[in-house]
ChimeraX commands (.cxc) that place a marker at each C-alpha (Angstrom):
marker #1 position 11.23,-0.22,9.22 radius 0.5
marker #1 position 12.92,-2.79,6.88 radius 0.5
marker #1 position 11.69,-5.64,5.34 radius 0.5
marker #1 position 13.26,-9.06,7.25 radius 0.5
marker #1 position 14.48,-10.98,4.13 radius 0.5
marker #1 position 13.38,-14.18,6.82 radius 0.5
marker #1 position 9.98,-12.91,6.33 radius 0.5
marker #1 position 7.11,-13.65,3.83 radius 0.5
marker #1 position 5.40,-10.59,1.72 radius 0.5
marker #1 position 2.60,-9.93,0.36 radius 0.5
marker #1 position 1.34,-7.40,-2.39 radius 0.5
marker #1 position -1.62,-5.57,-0.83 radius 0.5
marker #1 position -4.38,-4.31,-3.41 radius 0.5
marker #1 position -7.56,-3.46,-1.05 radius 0.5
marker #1 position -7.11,0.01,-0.53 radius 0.5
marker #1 position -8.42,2.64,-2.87 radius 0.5
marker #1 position -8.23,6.40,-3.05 radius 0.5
marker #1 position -10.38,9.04,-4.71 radius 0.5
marker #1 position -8.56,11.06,-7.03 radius 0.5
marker #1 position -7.86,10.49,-10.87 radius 0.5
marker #1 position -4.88,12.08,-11.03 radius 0.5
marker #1 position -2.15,9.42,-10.28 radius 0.5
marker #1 position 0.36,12.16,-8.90 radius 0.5
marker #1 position -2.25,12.90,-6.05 radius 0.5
marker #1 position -3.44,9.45,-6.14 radius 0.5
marker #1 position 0.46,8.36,-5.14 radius 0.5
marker #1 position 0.48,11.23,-2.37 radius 0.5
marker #1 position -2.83,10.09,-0.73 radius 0.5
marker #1 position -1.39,6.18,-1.05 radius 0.5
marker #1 position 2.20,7.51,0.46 radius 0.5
marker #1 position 0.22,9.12,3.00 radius 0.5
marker #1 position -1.90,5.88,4.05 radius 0.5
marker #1 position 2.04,3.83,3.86 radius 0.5
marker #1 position 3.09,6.44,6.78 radius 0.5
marker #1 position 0.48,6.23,8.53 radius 0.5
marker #1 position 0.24,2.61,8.89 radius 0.5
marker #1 position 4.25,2.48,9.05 radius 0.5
marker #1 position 3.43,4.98,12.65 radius 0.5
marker #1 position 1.22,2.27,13.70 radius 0.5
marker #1 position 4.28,-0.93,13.28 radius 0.5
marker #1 position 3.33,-2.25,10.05 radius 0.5
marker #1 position 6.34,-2.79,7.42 radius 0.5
marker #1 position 4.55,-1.96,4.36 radius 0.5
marker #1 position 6.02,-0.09,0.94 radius 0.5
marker #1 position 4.57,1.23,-1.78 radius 0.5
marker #1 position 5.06,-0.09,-4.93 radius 0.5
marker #1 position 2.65,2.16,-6.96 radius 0.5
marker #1 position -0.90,3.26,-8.39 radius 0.5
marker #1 position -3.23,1.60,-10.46 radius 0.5
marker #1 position -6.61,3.62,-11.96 radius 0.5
marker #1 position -9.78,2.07,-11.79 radius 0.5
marker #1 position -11.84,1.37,-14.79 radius 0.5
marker #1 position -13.52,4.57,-14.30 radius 0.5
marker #1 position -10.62,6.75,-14.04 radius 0.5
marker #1 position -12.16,8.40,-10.94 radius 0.5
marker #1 position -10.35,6.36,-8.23 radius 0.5
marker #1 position -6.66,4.87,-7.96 radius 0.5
marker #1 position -5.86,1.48,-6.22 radius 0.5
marker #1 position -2.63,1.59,-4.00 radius 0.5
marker #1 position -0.49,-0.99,-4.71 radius 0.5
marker #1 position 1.63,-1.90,-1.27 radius 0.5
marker #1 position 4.55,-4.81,-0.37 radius 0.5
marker #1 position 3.54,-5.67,3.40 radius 0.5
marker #1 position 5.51,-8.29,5.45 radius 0.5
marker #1 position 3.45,-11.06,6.71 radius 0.5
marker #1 position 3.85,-11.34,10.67 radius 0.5
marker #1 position 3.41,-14.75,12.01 radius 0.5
marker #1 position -0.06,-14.55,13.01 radius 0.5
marker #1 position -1.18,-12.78,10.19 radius 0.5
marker #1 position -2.99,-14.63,7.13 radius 0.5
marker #1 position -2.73,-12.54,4.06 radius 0.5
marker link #1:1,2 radius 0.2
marker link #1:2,3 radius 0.2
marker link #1:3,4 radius 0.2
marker link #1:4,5 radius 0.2
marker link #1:5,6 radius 0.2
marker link #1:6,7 radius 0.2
marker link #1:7,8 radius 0.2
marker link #1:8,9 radius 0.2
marker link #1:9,10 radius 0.2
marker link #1:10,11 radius 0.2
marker link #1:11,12 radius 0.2
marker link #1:12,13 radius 0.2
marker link #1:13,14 radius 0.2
marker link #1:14,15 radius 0.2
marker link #1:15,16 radius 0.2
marker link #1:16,17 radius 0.2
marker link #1:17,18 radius 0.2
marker link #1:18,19 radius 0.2
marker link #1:19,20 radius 0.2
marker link #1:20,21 radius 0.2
marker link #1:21,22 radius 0.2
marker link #1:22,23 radius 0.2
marker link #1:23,24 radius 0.2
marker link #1:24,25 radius 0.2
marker link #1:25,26 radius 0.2
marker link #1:26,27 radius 0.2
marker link #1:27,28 radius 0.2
marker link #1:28,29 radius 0.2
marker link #1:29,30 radius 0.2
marker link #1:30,31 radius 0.2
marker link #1:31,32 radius 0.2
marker link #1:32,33 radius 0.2
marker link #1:33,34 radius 0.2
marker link #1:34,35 radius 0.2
marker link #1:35,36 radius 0.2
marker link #1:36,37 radius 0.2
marker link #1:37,38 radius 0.2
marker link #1:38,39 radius 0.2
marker link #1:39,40 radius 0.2
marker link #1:40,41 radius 0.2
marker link #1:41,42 radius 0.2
marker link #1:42,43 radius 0.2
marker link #1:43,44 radius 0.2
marker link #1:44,45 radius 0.2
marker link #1:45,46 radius 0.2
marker link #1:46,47 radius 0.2
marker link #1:47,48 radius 0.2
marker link #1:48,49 radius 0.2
marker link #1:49,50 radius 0.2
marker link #1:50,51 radius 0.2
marker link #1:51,52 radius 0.2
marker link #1:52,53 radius 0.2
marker link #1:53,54 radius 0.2
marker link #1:54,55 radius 0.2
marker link #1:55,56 radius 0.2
marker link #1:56,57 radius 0.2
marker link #1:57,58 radius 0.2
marker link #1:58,59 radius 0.2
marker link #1:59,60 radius 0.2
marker link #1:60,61 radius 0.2
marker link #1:61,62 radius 0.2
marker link #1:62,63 radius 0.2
marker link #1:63,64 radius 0.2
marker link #1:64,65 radius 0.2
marker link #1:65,66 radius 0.2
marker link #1:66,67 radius 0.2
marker link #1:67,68 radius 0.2
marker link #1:68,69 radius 0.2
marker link #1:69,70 radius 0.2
marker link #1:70,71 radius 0.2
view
């Protein structure tokens, strides 16, 4: 789906992936982005981002805000 340019986003930071390679790391994200795009969400991803550790990656995803959705 495409984003309504009517509609509100938000950048989503909450989910995280085990892997600390950020080539896998983007897969696994891309992967989550489908999955949730199967289930009606508009959502993007806009990158990775390693933890402090180096041992997980944080998904960095665009989402648009539905109207009875709080972000």
């Amino acid at each position: 789906m495409l984003f309504d340019p009517e509609r509100k986003t938000w950048i989503d930071t909450d989910t995280r992936v085990n892997s600390s390679d950020p080539r896998i790391a983007s897969k696994l994200c891309e992967a989550e982005a489908e999955r949730q795009r199967q289930q009606g969400e508009v959502i993007e991803l806009k990158g990775v981002r390693p933890s402090r550790s180096g041992r997980t990656h944080t998904c960095i995803f665009e989402r648009e805000i539905q109207e009875d959705e709080q972000p």
